[in-house]
N, C-alpha and C positions, 0 to 999 in steps of 0.2 A: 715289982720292977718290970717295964716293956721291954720285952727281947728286940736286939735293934733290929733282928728284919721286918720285923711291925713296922719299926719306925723310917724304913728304908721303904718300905711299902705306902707307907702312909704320904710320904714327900714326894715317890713317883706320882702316885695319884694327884698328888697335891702343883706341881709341876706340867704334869698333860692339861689339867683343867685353865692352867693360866694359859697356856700358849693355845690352847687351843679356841679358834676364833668361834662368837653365839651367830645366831642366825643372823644374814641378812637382812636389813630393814631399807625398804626407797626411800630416797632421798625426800626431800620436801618439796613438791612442785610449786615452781615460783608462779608468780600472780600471772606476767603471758603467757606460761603454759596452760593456766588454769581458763584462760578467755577461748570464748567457741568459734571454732575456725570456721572461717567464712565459707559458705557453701561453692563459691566462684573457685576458691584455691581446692579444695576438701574434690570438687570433680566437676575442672575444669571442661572436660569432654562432653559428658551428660547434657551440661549447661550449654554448650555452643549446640548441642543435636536439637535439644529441646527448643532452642532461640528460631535455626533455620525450619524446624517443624511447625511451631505455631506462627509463622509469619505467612499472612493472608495472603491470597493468590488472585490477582485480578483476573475475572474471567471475563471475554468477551459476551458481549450483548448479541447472542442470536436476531439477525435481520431477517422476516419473513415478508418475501414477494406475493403479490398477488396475483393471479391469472389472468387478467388483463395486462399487466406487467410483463409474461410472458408471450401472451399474444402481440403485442406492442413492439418485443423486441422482436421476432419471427419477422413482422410487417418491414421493420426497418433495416432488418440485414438481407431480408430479399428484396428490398428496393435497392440496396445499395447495391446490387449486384448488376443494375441495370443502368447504372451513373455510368459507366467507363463507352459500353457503345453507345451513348446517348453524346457525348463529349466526342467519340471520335467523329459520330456523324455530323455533329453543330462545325466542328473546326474545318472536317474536310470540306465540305458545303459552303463556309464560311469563308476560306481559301478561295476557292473557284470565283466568289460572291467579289472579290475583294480583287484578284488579280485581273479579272475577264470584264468587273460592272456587269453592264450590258447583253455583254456576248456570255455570260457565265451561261452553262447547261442547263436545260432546264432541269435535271434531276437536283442539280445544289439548290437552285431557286424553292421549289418543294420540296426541299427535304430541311432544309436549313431554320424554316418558323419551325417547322414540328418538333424538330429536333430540341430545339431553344425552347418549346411551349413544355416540352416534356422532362427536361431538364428542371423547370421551374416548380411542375407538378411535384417531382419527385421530392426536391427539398423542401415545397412546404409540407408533403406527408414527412418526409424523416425530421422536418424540424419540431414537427407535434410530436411526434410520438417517441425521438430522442429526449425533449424538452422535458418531457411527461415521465419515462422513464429513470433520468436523472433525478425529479425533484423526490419521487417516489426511492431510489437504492442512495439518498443522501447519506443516511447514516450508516452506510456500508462503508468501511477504511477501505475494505478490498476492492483494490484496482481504481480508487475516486481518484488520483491524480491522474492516471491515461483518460477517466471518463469526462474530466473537468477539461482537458487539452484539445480532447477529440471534439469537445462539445464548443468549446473557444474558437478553433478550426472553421472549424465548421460552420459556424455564424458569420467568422468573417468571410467564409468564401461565398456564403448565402447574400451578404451584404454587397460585393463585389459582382454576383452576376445580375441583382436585382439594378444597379448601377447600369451595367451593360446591357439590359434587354430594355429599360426605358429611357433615360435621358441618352445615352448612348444609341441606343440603335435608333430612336427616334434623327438624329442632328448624322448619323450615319447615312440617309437618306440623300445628304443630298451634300454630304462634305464629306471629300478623301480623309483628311485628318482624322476628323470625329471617326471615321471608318476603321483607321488603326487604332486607333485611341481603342474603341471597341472590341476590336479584337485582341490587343493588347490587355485589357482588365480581363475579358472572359477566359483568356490564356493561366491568366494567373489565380487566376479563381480555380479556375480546371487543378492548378500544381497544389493548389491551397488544400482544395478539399479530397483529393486523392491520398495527400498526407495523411490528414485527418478520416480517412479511410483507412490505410496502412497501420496508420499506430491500433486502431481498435480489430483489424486483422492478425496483426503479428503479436498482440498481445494475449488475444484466444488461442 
């Protein structure tokens, strides 16, 4: 016969084993857990660094001058330095020329072709050597809209006093009209390429 604290032992035990819970087991992962997360969500960050680092970098095209290039420019900004008293002297001379005819002084009467011969000299050296120089720093970005304006300028105030030293000052000769007329285009030629002077000043 089992003495009952056997049996009173035996139903604790038997009672702890039921209530007490087996090991934990996970769950089953379902099938979208089970699909491989996309590297975009998984690190979104890495992926934006990585996008803006291998994105290509356009580099400018090194433009290299050549020494005539710079000689050429030298030539043309020290011409140009000699346009403004070559113009006061054409207009003051041209003045006297204009109000007096006849009685004008003689220093206007000689000073006035020279002046005007010299004038003419100077824009066809700065139109070579400007002309020359542009077609040469064409594919320079740097500064080609003031060099394309100044160069525009510039032509038409060349066009303008060529106007005024031949059909003009010829028909000057011996018509007041043609006389203002004359002095009138060479005025504006003067304001033209002074401009066009300024801009390539103020923008060194």
């Amino acid at each position: 016969m089992i003495p009952i604290s056997d049996v009173a032992v035996g139903l604790l035990l038997a009672w702890q084993a039921a209530v007490t819970p087996g090991p934990l087991s996970s769950p089953p992962a379902s099938d979208s857990l089970r699909q491989p997360i996309p590297a975009a969500v998984e690190h979104p960050v890495g992926l934006t660094m990585l996008s803006a680092d291998t994105v290509p970098r356009v580099r400018r095209k090194a433009v290299v001058y050549s020494d005539a290039y710079a000689t050429r420019l030298r030539i043309h900004k020290t011409l140009s330095w000699a346009m403004l008293p070559l113009f006061a002297a054409a207009y003051v001379s041209g003045d006297q020329i204009l109000k007096k005819n006849a009685d004008a002084p003689s220093w206007a009467r000689n000073m006035h072709g020279p002046a005007a011969t010299g004038s003419a000299i100077l824009f066809g050296a700065n139109t070579l050597t400007g002309g020359w120089n542009l077609w040469e720093g064409r594919k320079d970005p740097n500064g080609r809209t003031r060099r394309v304006l100044h160069s525009v300028l510039f032509t038409a105030a060349s066009g303008g006093f060529a106007y005024a030293g031949t059909k003009l000052a010829s028909d000057a000769e011996e018509n007041m009209n043609a006389r203002r007329t004359h002095r009138n285009v060479a005025i504006g030629s003067m304001g033209v390429s002074t401009l066009s002077w300024l801009i390539m000043l103020i923008g060194n």
